[in-house]
C-alpha atoms as one frame of an Amber mdcrd trajectory, in Angstrom:
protein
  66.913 -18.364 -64.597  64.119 -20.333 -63.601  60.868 -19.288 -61.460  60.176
 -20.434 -57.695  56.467 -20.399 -57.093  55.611 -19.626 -53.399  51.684 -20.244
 -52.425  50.199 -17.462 -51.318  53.126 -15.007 -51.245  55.356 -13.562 -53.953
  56.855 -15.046 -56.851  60.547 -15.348 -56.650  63.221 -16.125 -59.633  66.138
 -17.989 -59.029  69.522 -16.897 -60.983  73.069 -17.647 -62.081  75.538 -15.757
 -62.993  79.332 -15.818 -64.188  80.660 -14.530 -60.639  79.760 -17.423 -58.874
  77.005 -16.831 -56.836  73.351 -17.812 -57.022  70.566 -15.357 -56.430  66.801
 -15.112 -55.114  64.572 -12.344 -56.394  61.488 -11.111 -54.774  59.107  -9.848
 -58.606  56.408  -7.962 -56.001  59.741  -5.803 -54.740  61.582  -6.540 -57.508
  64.601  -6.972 -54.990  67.465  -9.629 -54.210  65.914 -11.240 -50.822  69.149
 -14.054 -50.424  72.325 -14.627 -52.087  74.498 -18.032 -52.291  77.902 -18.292
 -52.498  80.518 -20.870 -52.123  80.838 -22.060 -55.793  84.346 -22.169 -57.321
  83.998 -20.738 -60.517  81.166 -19.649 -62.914  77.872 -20.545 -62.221  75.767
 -21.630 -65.161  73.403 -24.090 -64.410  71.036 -25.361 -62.137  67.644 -27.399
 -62.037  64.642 -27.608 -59.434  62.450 -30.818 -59.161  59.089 -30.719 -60.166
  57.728 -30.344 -57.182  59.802 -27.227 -56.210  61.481 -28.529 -52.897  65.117
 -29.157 -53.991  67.556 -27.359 -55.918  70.427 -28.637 -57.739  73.455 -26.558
 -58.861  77.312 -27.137 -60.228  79.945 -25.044 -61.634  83.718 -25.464 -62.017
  84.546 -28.202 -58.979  83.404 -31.700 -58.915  80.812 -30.683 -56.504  77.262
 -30.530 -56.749  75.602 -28.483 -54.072  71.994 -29.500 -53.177  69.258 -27.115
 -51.440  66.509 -27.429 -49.947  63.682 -24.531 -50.765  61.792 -23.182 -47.820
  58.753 -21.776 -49.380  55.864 -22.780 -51.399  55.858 -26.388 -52.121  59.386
 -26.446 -49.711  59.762 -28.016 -45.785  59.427 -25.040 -44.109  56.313 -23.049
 -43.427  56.487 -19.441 -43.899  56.374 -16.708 -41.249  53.242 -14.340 -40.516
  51.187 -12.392 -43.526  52.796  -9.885 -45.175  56.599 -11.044 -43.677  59.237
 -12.437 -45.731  60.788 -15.696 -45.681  64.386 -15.636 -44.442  65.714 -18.034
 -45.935  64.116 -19.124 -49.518  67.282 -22.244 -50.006  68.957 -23.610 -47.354
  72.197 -25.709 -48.203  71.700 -29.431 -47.414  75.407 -30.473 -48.531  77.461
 -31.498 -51.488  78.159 -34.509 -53.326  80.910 -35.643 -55.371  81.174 -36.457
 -58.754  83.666 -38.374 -60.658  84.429 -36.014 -63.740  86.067 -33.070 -62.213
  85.213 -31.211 -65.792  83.347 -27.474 -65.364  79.786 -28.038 -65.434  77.617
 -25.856 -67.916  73.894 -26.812 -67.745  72.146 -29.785 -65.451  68.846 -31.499
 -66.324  66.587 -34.009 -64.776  64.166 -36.242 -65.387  62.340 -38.044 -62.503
  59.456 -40.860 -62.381  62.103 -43.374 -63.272  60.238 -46.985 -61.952  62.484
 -50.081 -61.160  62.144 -51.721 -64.592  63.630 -48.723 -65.830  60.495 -47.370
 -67.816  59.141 -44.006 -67.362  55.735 -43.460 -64.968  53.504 -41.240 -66.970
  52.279 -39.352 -64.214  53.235 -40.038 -60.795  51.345 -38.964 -57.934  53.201
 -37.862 -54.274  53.329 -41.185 -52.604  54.377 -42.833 -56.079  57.582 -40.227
 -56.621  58.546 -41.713 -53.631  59.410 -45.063 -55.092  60.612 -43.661 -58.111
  63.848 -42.328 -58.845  65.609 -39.945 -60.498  68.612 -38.889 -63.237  70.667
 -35.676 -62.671  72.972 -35.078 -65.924  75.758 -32.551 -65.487  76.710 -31.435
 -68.858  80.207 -30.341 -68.978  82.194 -28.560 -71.399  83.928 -31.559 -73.366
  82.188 -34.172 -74.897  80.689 -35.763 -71.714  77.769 -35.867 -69.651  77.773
 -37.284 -66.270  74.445 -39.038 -64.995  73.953 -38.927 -61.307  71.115 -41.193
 -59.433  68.374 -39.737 -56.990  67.735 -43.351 -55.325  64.013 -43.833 -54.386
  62.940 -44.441 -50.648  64.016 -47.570 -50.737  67.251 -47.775 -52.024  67.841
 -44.924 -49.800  66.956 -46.555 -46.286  69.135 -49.779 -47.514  72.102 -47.565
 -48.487  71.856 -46.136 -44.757  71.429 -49.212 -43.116  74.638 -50.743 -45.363
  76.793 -47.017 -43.842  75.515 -47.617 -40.190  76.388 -51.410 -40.526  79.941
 -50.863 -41.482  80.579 -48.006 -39.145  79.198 -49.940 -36.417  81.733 -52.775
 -37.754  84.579 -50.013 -37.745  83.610 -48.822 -34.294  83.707 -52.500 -32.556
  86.941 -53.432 -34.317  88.416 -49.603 -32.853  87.200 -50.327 -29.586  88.012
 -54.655 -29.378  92.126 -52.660 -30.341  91.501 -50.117 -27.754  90.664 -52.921
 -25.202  93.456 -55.020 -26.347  95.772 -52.009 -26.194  94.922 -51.668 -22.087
  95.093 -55.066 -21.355  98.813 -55.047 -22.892  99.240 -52.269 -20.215  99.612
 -49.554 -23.305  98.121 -45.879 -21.878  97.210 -43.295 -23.877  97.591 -40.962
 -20.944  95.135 -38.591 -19.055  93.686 -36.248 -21.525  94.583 -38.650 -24.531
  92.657 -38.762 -27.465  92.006 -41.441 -29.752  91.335 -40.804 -33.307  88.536
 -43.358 -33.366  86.602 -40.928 -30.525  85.774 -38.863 -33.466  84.432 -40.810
 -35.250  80.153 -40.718 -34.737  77.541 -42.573 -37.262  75.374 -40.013 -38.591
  72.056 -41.211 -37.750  70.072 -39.552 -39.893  69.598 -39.613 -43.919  72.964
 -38.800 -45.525  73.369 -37.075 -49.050  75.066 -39.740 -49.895  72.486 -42.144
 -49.150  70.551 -40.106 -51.485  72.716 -39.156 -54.705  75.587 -41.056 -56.198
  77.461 -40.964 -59.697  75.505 -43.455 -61.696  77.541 -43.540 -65.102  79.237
 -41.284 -67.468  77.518 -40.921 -71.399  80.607 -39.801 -73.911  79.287 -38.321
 -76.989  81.286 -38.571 -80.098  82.073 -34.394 -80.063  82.153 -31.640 -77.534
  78.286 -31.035 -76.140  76.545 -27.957 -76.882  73.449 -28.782 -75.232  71.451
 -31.756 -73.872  68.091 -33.056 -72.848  66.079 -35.401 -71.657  62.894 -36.687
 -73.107  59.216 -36.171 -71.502  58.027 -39.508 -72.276  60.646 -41.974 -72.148
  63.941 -42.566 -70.828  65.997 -41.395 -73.592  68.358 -38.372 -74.434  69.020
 -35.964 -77.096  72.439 -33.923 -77.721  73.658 -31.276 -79.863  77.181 -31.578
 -80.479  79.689 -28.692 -81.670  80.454 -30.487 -85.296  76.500 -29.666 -86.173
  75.207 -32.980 -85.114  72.121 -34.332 -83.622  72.251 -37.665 -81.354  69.594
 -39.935 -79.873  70.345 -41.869 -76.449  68.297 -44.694 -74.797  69.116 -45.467
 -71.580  69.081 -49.375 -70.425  69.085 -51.313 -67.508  68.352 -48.444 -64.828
  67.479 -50.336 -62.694  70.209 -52.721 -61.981  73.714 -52.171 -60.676  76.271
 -50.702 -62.832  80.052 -52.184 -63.610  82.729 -50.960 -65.461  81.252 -53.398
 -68.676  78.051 -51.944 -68.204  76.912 -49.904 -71.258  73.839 -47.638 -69.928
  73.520 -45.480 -73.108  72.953 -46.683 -76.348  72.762 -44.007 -79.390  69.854
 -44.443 -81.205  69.714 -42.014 -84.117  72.061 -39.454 -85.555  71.216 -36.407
 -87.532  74.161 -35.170 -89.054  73.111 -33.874 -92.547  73.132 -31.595 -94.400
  74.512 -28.513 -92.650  78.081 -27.311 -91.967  80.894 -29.277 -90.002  81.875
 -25.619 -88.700  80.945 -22.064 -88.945  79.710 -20.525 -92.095  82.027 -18.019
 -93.384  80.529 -16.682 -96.386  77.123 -16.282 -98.844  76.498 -15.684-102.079
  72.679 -15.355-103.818  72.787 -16.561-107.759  71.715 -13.865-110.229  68.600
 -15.296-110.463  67.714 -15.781-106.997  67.380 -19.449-107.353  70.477 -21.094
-105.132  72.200 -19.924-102.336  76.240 -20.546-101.978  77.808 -21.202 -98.215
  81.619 -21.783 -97.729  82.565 -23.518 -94.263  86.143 -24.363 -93.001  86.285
 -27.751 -94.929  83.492 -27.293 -97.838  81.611 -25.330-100.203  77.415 -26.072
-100.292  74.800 -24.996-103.050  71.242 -24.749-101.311  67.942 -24.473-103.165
  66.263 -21.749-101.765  62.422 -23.034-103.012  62.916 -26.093-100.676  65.789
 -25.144 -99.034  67.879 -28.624 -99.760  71.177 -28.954-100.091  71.615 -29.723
-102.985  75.830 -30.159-103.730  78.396 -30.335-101.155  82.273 -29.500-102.706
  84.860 -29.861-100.831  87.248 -26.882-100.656  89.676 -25.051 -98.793  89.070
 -22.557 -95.676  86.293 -20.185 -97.364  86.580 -16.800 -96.481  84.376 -14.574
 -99.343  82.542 -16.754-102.405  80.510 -14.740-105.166  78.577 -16.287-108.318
  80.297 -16.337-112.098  78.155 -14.662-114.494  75.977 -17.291-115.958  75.153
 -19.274-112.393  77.428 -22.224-113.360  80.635 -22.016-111.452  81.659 -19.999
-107.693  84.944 -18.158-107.091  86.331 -19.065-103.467  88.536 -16.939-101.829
  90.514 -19.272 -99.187  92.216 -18.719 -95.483  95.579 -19.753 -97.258  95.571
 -16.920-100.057  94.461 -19.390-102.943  91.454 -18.649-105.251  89.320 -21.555
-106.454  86.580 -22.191-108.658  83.852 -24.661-108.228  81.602 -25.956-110.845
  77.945 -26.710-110.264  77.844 -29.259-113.237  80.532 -31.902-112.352  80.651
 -30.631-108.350  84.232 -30.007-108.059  86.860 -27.733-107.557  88.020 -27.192
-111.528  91.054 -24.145-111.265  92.858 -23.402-108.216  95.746 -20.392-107.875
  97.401 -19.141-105.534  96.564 -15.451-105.520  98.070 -14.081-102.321 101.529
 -15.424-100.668 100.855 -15.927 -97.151  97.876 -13.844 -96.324  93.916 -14.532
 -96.764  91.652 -13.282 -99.200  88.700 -11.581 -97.440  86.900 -10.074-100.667
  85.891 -11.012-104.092  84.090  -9.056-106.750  83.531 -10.186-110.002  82.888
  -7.611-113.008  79.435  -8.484-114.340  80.501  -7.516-118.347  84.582  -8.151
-118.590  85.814 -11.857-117.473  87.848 -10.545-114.273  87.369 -10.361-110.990
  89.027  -7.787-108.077  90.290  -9.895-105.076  91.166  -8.072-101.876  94.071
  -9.358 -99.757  94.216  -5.614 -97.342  92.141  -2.681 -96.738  95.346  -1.069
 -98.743  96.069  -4.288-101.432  93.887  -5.537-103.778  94.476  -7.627-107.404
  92.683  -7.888-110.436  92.576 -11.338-112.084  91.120 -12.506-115.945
């Protein structure tokens, strides 16, 4: 969701949704005013510029639809006082990208200058030589970056189309003049396909956006942002890690050698790999015991440090031995272990259940045994 501020009329909210379409909300009537479909897929993303006059959205195809908002800070002036706005977005086109992955958040970052450093605070005639990264975050381990050429870059990009259309049009018409002079007819009421062909003289989205490069990340995204303050990048990948980008050479042309992101820092300690399955509090209310997929991890919980990290089996249930020393682990693949805190290991390992997981452990605070629970209707008592 994200708010559209109109001057001097009502506030409106933009929104996404899993069926596709996006919607525009009027807060003073607290009513749906305009509703946009043609996405293929779920919708779950979308980003405005700063200056509230286009929107950007993506979803399932390799399209990314660009609008243009008609109120407020927009291109269009409203109607009369207390009349409502027709149309809050209008569709200016698509664009294509290259990764045809489903797109699950966008983010931009704009004020880009031609040396590739970040303006601090551009004003409206300086945005204009400025441009801009779009970054489509899909749902593997990729993030495509899309350019929003300046003005400049723009005009010369139109110039280049009309130049080779008008090339394409003289060659069509040099073979059409060659074809009558070799007494070839196309016939009354023929058509030619080159006749439909007609140079768009006006700005193109394509003179506008274009896929810039593609940032791979070492595990599937979970989110991803840019910085305020420089042109850099942080990600949150799905294996609990933390990565820094810094983004290079923006401003000149990219090839397929052409490294544009360079990871800068990686955070990648000293949580779990994967989800936690399981806790346990010590008698004493000192540590804190977590069992993962992969490992087993003793936490302090006056600083809240990990403090040991055992590798283990698939934790399901863990509880603390009598004594704080050593943690029973009851494992995905039937087996019970026991860790010790002193040497950090696994020390006794048994297989307590043939082919079925052990959800539950109890140890029996006086007698040296402990009940392990393989079904709500089986359970086994072990010394």
């Amino acid at each position: 969701m994200a708010f559209l501020e109109a001057q001097g009329r009502s506030t409106y909210i933009l929104s996404s949704s899993t069926d596709s379409v996006l919607k525009v909300w009027n807060l003073e009537f607290g009513q749906c005013v305009q509703t946009l479909v043609g996405h293929r897929g779920e919708l779950w993303g979308f980003v405005m510029d700063a200056a509230q006059r286009r929107l950007y959205t993506a979803s399932q195809s390799n399209l990314i639809f660009v609008y243009d908002v008609v109120v407020g800070g927009g291109i269009v002036e409203g109607k009369g006082e207390g009349e409502e706005v027709d149309d809050i977005l209008r569709l200016k086109g698509t664009v294509s990208r290259k990764n045809e992955d489903k797109v699950v958040a966008l983010a931009l970052l704009e004020g880009i200058q031609a040396d590739g450093s970040l303006h601090p605070a551009p004003a409206e005639d300086e945005l204009q030589e400025t441009f801009s990264l779009l970054a489509c975050q899909t749902n593997t381990r990729m993030v495509e970056i899309v350019k929003i050429h300046e003005k400049k870059e723009r005009v010369r990009r139109k110039r280049r189309r009309m130049n080779r259309a008008n090339k394409k049009k003289r060659e069509r018409e040099e073979a059409q003049a060659a074809a009558v002079a070799a007494g070839i007819s196309h016939g009354q009421g023929a058509h030619t396909a080159w006749e439909d062909d007609e140079v768009e003289p006006e700005e193109s989205l394509t003179d506008c956006l274009s896929s810039y490069f593609i940032l791979k990340c070492s595990a599937k995204i979970v989110s991803f942002s840019f910085s305020s303050r420089k042109t850099e990048a942080i990600v949150s990948t799905q294996d609990n890690k933390i990565e820094g980008y810094a983004f290079k050479d923006l401003g000149k042309k990219v090839t397929e050698s052409t490294i544009n992101a360079v990871s800068t820092h990686t955070i990648s300690v000293p949580g779990h790999r994967s989800d936690v399955r399981a806790l346990a509090l010590s008698s004493d209310n000192f540590l804190v015991a977590s069992a993962s997929r992969k490992d087993v991890k003793i936490w302090s919980v006056a600083s809240g440090a990990c403090t040991q990290t055992v590798p283990t089996g698939f934790g399901l249930c863990l509880a603390f031995v009598p004594g704080d020393r050593h943690v029973i682990l009851g494992t995905k693949d039937g087996q019970v272990q026991i860790v010790s805190l002193s040497s950090a290991l696994t020390v006794f390992s048994t297989q307590a259940h043939e082919g079925s997981a052990v959800w539950a452990i109890q140890v029996r605070p006086i007698c040296l045994s402990l009940h392990v629970s393989q079904r709500p209707t089986q359970f086994r008592i072990c010394s």
